[in-house]
GUKENU-231695 format. One record per atom (N, C-alpha, C, O): residue in three letters; atom name; x negated, y, z. Coordinates in pm, whole numbers. Example, Ala and Ser with C-alpha at 12.3 -4.5 7.8 and 13.67 -1.06 7.14 Angstrom:
BEGIN
 resn name   east  north     up
  Ala    N  -1319   -569    780
  Ala   CA  -1230   -450    780
  Ala    C  -1320   -330    780
  Ala    O  -1424   -332    846
  Ser    N  -1285   -225    708
  Ser   CA  -1367   -106    714
  Ser    C  -1290      3    787
  Ser    O  -1341    114    804
***
This chain:
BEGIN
 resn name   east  north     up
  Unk    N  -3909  -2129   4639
  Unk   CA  -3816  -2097   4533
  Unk    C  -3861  -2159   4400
  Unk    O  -3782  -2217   4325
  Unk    N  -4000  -2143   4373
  Unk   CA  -4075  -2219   4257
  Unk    C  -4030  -2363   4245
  Unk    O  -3985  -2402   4138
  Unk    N  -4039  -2444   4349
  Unk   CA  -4020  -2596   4401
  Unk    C  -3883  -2603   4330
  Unk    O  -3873  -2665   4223
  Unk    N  -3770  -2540   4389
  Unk   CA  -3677  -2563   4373
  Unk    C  -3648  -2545   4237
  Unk    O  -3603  -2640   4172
  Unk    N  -3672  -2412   4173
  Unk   CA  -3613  -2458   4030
  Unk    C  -3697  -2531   3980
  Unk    O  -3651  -2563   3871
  Unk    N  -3843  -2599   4001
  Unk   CA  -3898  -2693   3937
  Unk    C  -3792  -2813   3940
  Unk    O  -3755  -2865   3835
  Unk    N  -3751  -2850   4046
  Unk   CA  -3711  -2950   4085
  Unk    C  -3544  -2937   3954
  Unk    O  -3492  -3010   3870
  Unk    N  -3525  -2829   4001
  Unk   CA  -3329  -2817   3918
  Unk    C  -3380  -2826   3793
  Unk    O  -3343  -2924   3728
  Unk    N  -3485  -2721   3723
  Unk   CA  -3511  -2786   3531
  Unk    C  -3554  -2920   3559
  Unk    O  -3437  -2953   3539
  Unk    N  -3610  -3027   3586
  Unk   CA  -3675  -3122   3548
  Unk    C  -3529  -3225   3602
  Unk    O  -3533  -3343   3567
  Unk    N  -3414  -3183   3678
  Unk   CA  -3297  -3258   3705
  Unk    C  -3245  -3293   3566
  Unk    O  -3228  -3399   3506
  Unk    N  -3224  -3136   3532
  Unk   CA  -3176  -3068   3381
  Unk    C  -3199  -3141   3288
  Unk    O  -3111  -3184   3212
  Unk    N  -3316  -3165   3279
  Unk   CA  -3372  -3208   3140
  Unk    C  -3362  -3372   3165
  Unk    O  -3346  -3426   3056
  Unk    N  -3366  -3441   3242
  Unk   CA  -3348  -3539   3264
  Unk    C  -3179  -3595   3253
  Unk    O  -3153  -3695   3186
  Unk    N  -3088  -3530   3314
  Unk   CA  -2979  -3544   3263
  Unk    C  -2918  -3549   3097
  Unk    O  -2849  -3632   3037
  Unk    N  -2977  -3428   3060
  Unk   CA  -2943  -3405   2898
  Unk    C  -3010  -3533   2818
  Unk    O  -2943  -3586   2729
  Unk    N  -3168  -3594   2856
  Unk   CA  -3218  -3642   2762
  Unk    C  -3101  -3826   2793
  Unk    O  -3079  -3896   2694
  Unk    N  -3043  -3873   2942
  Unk   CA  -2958  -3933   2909
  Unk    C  -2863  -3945   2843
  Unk    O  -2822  -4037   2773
  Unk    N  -2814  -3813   2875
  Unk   CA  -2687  -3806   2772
  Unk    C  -2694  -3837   2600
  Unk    O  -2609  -3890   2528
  Unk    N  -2804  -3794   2573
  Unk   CA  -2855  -3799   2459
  Unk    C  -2906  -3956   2402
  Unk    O  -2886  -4001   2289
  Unk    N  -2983  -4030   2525
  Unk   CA  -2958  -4134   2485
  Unk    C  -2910  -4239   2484
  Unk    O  -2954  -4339   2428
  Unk    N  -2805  -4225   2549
  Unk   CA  -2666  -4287   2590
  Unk    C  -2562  -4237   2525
  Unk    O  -2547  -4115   2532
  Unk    N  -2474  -4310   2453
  Unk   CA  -2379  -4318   2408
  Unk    C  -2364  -4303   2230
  Unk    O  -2264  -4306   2158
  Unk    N  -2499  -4287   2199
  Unk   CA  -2491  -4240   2046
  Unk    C  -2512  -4356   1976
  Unk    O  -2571  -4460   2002
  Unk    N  -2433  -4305   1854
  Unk   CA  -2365  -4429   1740
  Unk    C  -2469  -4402   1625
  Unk    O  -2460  -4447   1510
  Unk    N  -2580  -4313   1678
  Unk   CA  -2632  -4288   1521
  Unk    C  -2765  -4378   1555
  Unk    O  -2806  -4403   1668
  Unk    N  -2846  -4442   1375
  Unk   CA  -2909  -4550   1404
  Unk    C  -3047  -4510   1466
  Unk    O  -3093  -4397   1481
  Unk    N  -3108  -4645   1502
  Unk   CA  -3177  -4619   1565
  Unk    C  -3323  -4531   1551
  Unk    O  -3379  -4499   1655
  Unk    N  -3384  -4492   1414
  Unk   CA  -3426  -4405   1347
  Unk    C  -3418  -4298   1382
  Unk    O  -3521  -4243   1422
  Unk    N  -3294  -4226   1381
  Unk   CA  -3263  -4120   1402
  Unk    C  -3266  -4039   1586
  Unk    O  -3268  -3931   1645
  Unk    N  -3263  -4200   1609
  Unk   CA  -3238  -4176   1792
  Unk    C  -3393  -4132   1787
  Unk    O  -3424  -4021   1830
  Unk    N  -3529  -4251   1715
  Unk   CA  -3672  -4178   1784
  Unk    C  -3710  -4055   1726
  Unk    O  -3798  -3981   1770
  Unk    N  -3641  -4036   1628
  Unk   CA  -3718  -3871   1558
  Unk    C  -3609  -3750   1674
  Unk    O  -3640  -3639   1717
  Unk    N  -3486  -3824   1693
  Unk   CA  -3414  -3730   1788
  Unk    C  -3506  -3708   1936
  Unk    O  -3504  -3597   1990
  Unk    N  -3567  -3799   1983
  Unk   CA  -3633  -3808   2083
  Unk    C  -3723  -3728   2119
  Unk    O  -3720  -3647   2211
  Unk    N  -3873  -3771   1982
  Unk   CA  -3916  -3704   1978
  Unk    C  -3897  -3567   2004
  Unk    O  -3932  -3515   2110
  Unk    N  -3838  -3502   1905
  Unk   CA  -3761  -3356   1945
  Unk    C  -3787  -3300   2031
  Unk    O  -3856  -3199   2045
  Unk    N  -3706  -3392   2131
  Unk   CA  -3636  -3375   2234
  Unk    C  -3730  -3337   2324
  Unk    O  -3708  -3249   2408
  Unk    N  -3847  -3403   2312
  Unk   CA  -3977  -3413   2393
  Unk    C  -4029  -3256   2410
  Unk    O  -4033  -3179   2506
  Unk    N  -4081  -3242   2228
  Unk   CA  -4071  -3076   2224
  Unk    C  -4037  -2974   2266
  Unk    O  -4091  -2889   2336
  Unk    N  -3914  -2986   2206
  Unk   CA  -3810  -2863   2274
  Unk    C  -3789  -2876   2395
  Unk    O  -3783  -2767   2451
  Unk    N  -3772  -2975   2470
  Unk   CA  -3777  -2983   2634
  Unk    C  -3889  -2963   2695
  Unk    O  -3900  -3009   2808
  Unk    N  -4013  -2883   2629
  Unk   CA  -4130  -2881   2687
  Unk    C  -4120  -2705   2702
  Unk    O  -4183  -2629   2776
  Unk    N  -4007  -2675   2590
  Unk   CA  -4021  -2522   2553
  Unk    C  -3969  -2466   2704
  Unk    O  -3854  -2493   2739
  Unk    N  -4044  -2397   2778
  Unk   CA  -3976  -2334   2900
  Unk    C  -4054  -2170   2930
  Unk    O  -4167  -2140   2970
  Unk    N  -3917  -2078   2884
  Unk   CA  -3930  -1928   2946
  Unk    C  -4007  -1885   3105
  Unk    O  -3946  -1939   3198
  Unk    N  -4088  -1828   3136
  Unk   CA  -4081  -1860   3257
  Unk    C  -4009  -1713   3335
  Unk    O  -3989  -1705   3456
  Unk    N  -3979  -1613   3242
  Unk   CA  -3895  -1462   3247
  Unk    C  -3840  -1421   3178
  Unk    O  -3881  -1402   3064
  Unk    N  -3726  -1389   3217
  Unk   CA  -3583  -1375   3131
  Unk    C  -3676  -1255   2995
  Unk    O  -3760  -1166   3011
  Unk    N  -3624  -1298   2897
  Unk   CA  -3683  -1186   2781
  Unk    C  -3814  -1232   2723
  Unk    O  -3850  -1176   2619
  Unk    N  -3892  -1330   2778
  Unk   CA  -4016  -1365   2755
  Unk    C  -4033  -1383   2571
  Unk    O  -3981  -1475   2507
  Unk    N  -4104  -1288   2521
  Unk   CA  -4074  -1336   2371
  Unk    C  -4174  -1445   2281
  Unk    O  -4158  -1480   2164
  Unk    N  -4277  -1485   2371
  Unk   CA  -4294  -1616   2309
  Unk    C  -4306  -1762   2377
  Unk    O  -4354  -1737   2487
  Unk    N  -4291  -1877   2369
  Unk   CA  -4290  -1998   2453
  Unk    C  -4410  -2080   2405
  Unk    O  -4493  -2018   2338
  Unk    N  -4429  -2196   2426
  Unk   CA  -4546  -2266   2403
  Unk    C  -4490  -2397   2423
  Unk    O  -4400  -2389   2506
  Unk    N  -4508  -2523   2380
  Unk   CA  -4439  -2631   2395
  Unk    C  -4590  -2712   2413
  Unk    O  -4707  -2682   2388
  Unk    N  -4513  -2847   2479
  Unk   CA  -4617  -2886   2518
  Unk    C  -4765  -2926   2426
  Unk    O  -4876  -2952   2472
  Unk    N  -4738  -2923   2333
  Unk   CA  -4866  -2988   2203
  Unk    C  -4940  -2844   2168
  Unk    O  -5045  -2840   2104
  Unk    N  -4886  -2749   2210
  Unk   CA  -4932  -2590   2203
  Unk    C  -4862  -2461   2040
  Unk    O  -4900  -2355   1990
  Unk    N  -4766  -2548   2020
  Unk   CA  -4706  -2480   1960
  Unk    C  -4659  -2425   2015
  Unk    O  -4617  -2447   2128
  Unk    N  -4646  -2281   1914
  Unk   CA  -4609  -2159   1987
  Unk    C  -4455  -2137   1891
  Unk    O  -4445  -2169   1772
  Unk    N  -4332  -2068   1984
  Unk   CA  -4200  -2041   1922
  Unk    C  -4168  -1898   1973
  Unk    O  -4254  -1847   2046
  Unk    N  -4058  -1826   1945
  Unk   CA  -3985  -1756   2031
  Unk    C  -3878  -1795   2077
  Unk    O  -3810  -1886   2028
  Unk    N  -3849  -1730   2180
  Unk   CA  -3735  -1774   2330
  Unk    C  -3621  -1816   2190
  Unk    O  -3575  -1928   2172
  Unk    N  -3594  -1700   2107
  Unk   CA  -3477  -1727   2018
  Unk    C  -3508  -1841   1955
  Unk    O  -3399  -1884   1918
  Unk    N  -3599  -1924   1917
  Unk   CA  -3599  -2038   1823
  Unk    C  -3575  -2164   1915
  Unk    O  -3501  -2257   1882
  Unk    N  -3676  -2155   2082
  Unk   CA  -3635  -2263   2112
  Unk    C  -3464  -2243   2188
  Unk    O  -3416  -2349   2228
  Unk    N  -3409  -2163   2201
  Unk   CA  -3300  -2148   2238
  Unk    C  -3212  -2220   2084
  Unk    O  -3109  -2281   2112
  Unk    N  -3236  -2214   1987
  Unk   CA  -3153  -2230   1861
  Unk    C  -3152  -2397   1852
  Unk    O  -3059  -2475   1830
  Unk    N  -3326  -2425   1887
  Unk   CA  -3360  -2581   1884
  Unk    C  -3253  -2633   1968
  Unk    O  -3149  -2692   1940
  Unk    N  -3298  -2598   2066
  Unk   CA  -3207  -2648   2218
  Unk    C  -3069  -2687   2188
  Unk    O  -3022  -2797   2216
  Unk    N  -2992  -2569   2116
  Unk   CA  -2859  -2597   2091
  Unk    C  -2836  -2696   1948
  Unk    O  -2736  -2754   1906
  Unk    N  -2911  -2691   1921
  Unk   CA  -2910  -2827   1789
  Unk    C  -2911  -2928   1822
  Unk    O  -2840  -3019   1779
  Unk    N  -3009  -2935   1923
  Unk   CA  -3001  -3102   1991
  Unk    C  -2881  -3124   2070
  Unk    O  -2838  -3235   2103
  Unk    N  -2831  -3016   2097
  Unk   CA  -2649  -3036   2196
  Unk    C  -2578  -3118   2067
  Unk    O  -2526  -3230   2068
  Unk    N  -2593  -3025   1958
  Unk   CA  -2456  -3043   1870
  Unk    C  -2573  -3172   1805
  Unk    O  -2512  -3277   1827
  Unk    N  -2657  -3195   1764
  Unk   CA  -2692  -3348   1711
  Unk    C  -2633  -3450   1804
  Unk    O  -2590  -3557   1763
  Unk    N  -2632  -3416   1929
  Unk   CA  -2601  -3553   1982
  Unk    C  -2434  -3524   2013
  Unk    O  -2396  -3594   2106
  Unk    N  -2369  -3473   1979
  Unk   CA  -2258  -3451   1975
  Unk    C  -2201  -3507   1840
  Unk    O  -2095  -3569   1833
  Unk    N  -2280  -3479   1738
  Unk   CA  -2237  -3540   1602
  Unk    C  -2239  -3699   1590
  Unk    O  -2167  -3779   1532
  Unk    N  -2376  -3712   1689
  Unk   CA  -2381  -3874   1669
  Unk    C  -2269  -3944   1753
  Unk    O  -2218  -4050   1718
  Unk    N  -2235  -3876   1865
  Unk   CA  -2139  -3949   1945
  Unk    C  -1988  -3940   1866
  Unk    O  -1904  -4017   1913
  Unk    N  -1960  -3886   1794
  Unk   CA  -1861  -3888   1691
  Unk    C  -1919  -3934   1596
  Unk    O  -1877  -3865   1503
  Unk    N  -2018  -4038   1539
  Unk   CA  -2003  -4040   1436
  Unk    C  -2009  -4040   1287
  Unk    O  -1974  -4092   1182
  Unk    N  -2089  -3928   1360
  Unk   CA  -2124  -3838   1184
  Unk    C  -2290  -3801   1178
  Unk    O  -2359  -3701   1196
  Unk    N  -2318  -3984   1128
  Unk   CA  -2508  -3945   1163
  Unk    C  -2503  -3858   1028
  Unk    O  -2626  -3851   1029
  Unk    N  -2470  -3789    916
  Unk   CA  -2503  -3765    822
  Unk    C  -2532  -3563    895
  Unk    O  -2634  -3496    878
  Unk    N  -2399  -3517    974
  Unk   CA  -2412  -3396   1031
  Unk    C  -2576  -3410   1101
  Unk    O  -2680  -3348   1078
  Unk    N  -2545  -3518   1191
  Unk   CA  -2700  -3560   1282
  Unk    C  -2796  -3535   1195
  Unk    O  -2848  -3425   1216
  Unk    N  -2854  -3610   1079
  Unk   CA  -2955  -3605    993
  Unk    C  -3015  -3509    958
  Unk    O  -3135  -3489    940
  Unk    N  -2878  -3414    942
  Unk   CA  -2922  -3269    851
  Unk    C  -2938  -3181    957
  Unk    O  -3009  -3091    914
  Unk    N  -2911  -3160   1069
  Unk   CA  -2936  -3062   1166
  Unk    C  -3103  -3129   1229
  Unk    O  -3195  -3051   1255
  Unk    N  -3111  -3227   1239
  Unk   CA  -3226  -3269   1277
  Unk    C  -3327  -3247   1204
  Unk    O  -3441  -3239   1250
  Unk    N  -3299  -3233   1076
  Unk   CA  -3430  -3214    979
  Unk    C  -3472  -3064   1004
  Unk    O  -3584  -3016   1020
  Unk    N  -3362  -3012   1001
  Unk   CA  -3380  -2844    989
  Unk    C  -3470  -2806   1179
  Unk    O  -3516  -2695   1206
  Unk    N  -3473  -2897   1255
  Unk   CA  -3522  -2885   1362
  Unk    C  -3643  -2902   1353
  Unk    O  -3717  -2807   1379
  Unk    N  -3698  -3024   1314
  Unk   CA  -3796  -3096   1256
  Unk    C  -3878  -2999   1194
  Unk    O  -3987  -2971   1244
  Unk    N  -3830  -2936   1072
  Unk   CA  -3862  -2824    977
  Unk    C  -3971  -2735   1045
  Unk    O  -4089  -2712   1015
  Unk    N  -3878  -2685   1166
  Unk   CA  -3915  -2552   1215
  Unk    C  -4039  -2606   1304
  Unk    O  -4147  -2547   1311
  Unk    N  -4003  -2737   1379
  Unk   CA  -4140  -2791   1452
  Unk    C  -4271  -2802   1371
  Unk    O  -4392  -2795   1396
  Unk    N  -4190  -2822   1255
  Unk   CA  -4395  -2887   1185
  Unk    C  -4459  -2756   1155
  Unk    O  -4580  -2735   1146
  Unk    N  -4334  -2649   1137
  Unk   CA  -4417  -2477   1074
  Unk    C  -4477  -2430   1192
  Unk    O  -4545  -2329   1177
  Unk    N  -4469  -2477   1304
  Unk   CA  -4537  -2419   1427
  Unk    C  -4620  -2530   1521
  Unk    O  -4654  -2518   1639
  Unk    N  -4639  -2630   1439
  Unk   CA  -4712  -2728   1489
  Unk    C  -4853  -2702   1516
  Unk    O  -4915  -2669   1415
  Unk    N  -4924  -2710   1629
  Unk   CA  -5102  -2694   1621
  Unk    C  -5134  -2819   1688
  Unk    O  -5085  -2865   1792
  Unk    N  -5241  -2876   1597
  Unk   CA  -5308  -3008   1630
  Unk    C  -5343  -3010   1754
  Unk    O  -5366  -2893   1785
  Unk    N  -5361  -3085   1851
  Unk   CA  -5463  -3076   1958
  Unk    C  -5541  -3128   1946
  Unk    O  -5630  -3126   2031
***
């Protein structure tokens, strides 16, 4: 059962991070700091429903609610860029960014 949803998140995340980098109009700047991100927050994984804190891969620590908030920012960033509007992109990304560096720990 472990196998398997290993196997379905890492489908998951692999799908989204195409989508993400396919098809977007915003420049290319914005695509590696989007990436980056992406790296992050796709590292953030609950492993029980309710779990109230996560750990990302560099060892920052979040709660389920922040990387759940991240998560959906990077939907709607790359939704903004595919319409368009790197300026929406920019500003939701920073505020992502923001929250990564306040919970950043060196390794």
């Amino acid at each position: 059962m472990n196998n398997m949803r290993s196997m379905l998140v890492g489908a998951a995340s692999l799908i989204l991070t195409s989508a993400y980098a396919f098809g977007s109009e915003c420049d290319d700047k914005l695509a590696t700091s989007l990436h980056e991100c992406q790296r992050i927050v796709g590292s953030l994984r609950p492993d029980k429903a309710g779990q109230m804190r996560v750990f990302a891969s560099d060892g920052s620590e979040f709660t389920a609610g922040q990387a759940q908030w991240m998560s959906g920012q990077l939907k709607l960033i790359a939704k903004a860029c595919d319409h368009g509007n790197a300026d929406e992109a920019s500003r939701r990304l920073a505020e992502v960014q923001q929250l990564i560096s306040e919970h950043h720990r060196a390794t």
